[in-house]
C-alpha positions in Angstrom: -26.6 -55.6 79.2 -29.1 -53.7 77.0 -32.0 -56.2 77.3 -31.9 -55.3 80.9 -35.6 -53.5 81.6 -36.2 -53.8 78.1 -39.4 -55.3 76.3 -37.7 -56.1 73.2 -36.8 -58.9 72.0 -32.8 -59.5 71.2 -32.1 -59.7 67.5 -29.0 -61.6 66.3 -26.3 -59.8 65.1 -27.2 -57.2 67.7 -24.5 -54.5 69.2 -23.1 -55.7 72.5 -24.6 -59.0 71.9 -21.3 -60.9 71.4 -17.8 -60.1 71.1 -18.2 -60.8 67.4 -20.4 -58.3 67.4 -19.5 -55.2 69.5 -20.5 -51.7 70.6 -18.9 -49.7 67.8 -18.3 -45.7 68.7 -16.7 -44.0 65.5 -15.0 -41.2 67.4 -13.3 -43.8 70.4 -9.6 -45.1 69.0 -8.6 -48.4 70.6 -5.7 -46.0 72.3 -8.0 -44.2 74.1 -10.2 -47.2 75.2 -6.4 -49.0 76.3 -5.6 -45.6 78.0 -9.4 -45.3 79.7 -8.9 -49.1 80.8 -5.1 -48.0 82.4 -7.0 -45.1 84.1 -9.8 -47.5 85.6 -7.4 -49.9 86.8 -4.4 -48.0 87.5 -1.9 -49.8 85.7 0.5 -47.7 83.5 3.4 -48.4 81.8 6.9 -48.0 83.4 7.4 -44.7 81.4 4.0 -43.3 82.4 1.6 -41.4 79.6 2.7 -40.1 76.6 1.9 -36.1 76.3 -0.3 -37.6 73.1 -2.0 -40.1 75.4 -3.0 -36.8 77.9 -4.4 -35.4 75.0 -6.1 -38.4 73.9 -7.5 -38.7 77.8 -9.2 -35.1 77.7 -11.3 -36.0 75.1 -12.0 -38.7 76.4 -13.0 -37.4 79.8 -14.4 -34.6 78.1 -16.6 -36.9 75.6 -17.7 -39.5 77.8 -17.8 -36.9 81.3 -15.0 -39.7 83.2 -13.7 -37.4 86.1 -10.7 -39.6 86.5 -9.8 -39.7 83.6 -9.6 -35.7 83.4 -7.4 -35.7 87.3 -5.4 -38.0 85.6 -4.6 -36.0 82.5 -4.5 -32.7 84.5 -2.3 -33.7 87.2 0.0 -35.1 84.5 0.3 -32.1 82.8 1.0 -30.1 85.7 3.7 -32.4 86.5 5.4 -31.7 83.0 4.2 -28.2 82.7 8.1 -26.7 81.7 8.5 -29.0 79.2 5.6 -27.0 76.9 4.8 -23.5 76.2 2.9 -21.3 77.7 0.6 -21.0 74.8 0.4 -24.9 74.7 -1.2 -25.1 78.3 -3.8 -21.9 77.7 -5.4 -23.8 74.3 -5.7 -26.8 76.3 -6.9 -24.8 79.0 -9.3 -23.2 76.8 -10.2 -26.4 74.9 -10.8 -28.4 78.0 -12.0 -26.1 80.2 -9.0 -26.1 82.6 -8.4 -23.7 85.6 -5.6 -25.6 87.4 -2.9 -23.7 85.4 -4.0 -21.4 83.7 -3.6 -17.9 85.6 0.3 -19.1 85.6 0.5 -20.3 82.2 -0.7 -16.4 81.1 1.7 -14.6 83.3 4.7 -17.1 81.8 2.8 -16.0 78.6 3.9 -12.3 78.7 7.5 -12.7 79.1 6.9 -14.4 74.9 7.7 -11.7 71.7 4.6 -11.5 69.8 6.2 -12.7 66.9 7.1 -15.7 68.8 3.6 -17.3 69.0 2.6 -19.0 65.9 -0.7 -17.9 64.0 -2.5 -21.1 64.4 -2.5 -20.7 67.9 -3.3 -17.0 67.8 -6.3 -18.0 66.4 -6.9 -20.9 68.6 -6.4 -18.7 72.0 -9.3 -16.7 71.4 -10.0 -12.7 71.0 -10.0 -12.1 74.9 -7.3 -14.0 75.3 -5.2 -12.4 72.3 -6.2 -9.0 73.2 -5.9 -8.9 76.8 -2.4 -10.3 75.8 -1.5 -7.7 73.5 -2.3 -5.0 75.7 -0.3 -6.1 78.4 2.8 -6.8 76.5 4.0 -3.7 76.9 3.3 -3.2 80.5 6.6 -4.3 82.4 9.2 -3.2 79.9 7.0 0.8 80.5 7.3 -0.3 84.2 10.9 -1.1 84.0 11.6 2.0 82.4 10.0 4.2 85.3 11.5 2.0 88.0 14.8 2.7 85.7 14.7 6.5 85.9 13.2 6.8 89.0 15.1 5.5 92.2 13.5 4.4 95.6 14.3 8.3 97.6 15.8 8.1 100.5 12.8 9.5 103.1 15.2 9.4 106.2 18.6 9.5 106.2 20.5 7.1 109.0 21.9 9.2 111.9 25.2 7.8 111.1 25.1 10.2 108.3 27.2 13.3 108.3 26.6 14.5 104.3 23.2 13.8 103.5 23.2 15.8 100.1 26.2 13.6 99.1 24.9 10.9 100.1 21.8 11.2 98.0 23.2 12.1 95.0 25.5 9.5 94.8 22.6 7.4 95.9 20.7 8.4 92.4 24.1 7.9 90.5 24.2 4.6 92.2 20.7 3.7 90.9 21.3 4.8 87.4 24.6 3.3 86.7 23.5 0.2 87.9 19.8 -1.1 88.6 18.7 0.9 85.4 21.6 -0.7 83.2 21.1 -4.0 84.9 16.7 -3.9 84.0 17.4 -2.1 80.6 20.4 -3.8 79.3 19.5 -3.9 75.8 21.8 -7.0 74.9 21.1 -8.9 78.5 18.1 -7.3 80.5 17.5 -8.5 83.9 14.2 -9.5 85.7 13.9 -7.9 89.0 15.1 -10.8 91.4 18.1 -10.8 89.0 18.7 -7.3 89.1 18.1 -7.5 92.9 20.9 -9.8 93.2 23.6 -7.8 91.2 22.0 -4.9 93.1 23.1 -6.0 96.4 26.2 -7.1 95.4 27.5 -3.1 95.0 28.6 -3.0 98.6 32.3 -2.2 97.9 31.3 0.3 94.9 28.7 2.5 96.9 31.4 5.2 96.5 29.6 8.2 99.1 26.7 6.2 100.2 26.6 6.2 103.7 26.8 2.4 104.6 23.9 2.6 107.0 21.8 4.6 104.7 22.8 1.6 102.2 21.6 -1.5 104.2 18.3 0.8 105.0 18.1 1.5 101.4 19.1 -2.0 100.1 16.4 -3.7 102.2 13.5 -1.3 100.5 14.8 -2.6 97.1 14.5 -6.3 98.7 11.3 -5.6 99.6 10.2 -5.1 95.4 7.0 -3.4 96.5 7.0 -1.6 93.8 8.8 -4.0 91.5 5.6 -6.1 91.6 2.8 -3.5 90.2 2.9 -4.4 86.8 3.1 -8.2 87.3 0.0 -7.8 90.0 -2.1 -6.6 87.3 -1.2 -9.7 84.9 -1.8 -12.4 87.1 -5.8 -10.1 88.6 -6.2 -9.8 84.3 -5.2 -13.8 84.1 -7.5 -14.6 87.2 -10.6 -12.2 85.6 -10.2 -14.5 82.2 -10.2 -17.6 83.8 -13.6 -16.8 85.9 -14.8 -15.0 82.2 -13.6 -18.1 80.1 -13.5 -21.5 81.7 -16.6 -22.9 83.8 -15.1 -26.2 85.0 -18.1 -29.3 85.2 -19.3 -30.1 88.6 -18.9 -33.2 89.8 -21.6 -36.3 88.8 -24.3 -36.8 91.5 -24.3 -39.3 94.2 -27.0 -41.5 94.9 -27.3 -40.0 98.2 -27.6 -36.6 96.7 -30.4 -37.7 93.8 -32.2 -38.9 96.6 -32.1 -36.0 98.8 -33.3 -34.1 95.3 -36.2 -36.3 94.7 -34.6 -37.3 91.0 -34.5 -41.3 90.0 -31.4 -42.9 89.5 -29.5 -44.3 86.8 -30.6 -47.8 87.7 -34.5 -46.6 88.3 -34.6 -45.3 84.7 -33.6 -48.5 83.1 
């Protein structure tokens, strides 16, 4: 194939010449040739790629710029994407240049202790990353606290309601003894769905509640407007490191499009 367009002369022993004497590429393992070959031709074992084979398929797609190859290894790891970490899925988002699952992968990322994350991979998810990482950390347990302490008010009461003062206090007392000890459990604290859930499960305890000021109430707290501030500004952080951090490759050119550009093709330059 090489002495294609080519005014020299073939010299035995020559790479590519035979199959006793062929193209040798250091960094290619025969795995990843086998798994390049399974990509081309679609044919996979029954059990599918190993998580070591996706690895092995991003650098090769990354190497040797095979667009398939990368879908394939992408998609796969999507597919699988509870069975690693968080911090797993943002080096090889990083590595790779990744933006399929990344902005998730951060967000999942905050819910992890500091102390949880091992050095290597400290190091390995960069100083944005790290920092922006560090700085939110402490974000939703500050908003849970103020969501804690400081109930949804009741703006209207229902007309059904014939002691509104009662009804607010307990209203408060309500809150306290309940949604607060529900999101700052110390042994067993509760996301907000969760929390939510148990909420709305209080119907027989509301004690001096009015029960239409209740449902009105209850369905403001489904609502989670303001449950969702903290966790807004995660994933808009996430989304701003992504654009800042990954700059996926655009696709190959097609002939069509060389020609419209004027440029030779691949076949024209041999």
């Amino acid at each position: 194939m090489f002495s294609v367009g080519s005014q020299l002369p073939l010299t035995e022993g020559m790479e590519g010449l035979s199959d006793d004497h062929p193209i040798i590429i250091p960094e290619l393992s025969m795995n990843m040739f086998k798994l390049f070959l399974s990509v081309a031709y679609s044919s996979w074992e029954p059990e599918g790629p190993t998580h070591d084979n996706v690895l092995d398929l991003l650098w090769f797609s990354n190497k040797f710029m095979s667009q398939k190859a990368c879908d394939v290894a992408i998609n796969h790891l999507h597919e699988h994407r509870f069975q690693h970490t968080p911090y797993e899925l943002l080096t090889l988002c990083l590595e790779f240049l990744i933006l399929k699952f990344f902005v998730p992968a951060f967000c999942h990322l905050i819910e992890f202790r500091i102390c949880d994350i091992p050095g290597p991979v400290q190091r390995r998810l960069g100083f944005e990353v790290w920092n922006a990482f560090v700085d939110l950390k402490e974000l939703p347990d500050k908003h849970n606290c103020i969501v804690s302490c400081e109930e949804l008010p009741i703006i209207e009461h229902s007309s059904y309601c014939t002691d509104n003062t009662a009804c607010f206090i307990n209203w408060q007392q309500l809150w306290w003894n309940s949604m607060a000890h529900f999101l700052l459990d110390g042994c067993n604290p509760q996301k907000f769905y969760e929390a939510i859930e148990h909420f709305q499960e209080l119907g027989s305890k509301i004690r001096r509640v009015n029960p239409e000021c209740w449902k009105m109430m209850l369905q403001m707290v489904k609502k989670g407007t303001v449950f969702h501030l903290a966790f807004d500004l995660i994933e808009e952080t996430a989304q701003q490191l992504s654009a800042a951090l990954i700059m996926e490759p655009g696709p190959m050119l097609t002939h069509a499009e060389l020609d419209t550009l004027g440029l030779p093709s691949h076949e024209e330059t041999l």
